[in-house]
N, C-alpha and C positions, 0 to 999 in steps of 0.2 A: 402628545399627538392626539388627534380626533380618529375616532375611529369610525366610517362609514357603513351602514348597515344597509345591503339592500335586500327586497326581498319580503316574506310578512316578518313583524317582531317578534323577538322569545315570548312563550307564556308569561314570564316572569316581567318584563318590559308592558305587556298589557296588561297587566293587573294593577298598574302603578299609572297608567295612564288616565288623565281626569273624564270624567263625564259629563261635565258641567265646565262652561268657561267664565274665567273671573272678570267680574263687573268693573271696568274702570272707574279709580274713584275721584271725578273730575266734573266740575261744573263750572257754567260759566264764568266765573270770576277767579278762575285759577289759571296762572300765567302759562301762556302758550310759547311765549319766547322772552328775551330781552334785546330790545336796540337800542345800541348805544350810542348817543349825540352829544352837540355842546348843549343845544338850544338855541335859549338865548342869553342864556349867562355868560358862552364862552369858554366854559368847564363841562367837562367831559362826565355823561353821567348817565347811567343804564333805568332804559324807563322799560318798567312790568307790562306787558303785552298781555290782555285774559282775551281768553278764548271771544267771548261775546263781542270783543272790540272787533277783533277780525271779523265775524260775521255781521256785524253792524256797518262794516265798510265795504263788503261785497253779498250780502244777500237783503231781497229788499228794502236799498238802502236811498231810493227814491230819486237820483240820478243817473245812473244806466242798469238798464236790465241784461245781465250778460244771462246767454241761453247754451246750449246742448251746442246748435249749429256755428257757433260763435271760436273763434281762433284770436285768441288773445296775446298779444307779443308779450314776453317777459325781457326787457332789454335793459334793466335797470340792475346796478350794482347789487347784490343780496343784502350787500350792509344799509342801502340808504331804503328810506321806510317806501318808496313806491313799491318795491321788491313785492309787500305783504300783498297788494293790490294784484300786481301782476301774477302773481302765483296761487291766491286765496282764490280771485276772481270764477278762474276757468276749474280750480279741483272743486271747488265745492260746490260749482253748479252744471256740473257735467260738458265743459265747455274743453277745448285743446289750449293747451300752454305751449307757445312755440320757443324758443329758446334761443336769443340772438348775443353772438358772442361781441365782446368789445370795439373791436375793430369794426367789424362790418357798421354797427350803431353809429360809430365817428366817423364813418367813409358814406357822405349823403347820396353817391349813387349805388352803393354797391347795400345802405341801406333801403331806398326807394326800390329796389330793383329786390330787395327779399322781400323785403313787405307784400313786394305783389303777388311775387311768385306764391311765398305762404301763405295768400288771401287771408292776410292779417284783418281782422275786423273788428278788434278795440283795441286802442295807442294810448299810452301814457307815454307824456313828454315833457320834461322838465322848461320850464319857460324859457332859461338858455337859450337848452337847443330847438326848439319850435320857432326861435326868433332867428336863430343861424342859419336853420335849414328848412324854414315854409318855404320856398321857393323850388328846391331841389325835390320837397317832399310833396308838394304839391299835385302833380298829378297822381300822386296813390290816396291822397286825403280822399277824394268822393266812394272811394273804395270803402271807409270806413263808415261803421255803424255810428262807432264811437269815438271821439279825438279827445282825450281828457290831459289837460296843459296844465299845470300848476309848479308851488314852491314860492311864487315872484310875483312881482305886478306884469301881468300884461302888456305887452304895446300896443294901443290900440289900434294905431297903421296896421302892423302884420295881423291881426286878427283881422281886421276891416278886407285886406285883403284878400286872404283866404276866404269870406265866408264868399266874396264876390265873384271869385274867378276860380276857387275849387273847394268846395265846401264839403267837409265829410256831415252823415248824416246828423249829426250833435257834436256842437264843439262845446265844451263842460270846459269849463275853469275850476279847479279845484284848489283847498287852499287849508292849510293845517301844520303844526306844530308834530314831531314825532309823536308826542303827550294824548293828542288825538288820535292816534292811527292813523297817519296819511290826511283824512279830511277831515276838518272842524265846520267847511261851509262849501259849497260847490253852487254852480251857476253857468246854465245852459245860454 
């Protein structure tokens, strides 16, 4: 059992207490995680995540600038590689991570209708669903800073339409292999 102390420590407990805190020994090229995909072999196979890759995909990474006043949806599986985006994006640039559970993601009004309320203002959306649900989604898009769609080819009707008749402030195509960390190319 743990035993809880509260209170100041024994003499003997502060003597033993460090002074100095130990330096973590971790650089960029030392794995942050591992995600595991087919690819595109088809075979199942855990690709080395280093820290730099993460921040190469969300700190001036030359297609959006997420900021402090920024509210970024995280609505993507943890397993599938947008996860890194939606989660890296807003910690490590002092931005909100809002947290949308499955359901609501696959129910397009009950998704449109959080978005708003959470004045979500960057969206990652798998091309799928962006092609199933522009129309539902559509009036929360001009809400958005940022609409970043990728994984697929585009349709170009549904984009065509969206940028016509409700357009968030940048709609980013994004496009990459897990191997890349989410994006190998992106296109505004």
């Amino acid at each position: 059992t743990a035993l809880l102390r509260l209170g100041s420590p024994d003499k003997e407990d502060a003597e033993h207490t460090p002074t100095t805190y130990p330096q973590p020994a971790c650089c960029s090229l030392d794995t942050a995680y591992v995600m595991y995909t087919s690819g595109s072999t088809g075979m199942s196979k855990g690709v080395l995540v280093p820290h730099r890759a993460i921040a190469r995909l969300v700190i001036n990474n030359g297609y959006v600038d997420v900021e402090a006043d920024d509210r970024v949806a995280f609505a993507a599986n943890p397993a599938f590689d947008a996860s890194t985006f939606e989660v890296w994006a807003p910690l490590l640039n002092g931005a909100a991570a809002v947290v949308m559970d499955h359901d609501t993601v696959l129910t397009p009004a009950l998704f449109a209708q959080t978005l708003r309320e959470q004045r979500i203002s960057v969206l990652w959306l798998t091309v799928g669903l962006f092609n199933q649900m522009a129309v539902e989604l559509g009036p929360v898009f001009p809400q958005l800073k940022a609409l970043i769609v990728g994984g697929d080819a585009l349709d170009a009707s549904v984009v065509g339409q969206v940028l016509r008749e409700t357009p968030p402030q940048q709609l980013i195509n994004g496009y990459g292999p897990t191997e890349s960390t989410t994006f190998a190319t992106t296109y505004r």
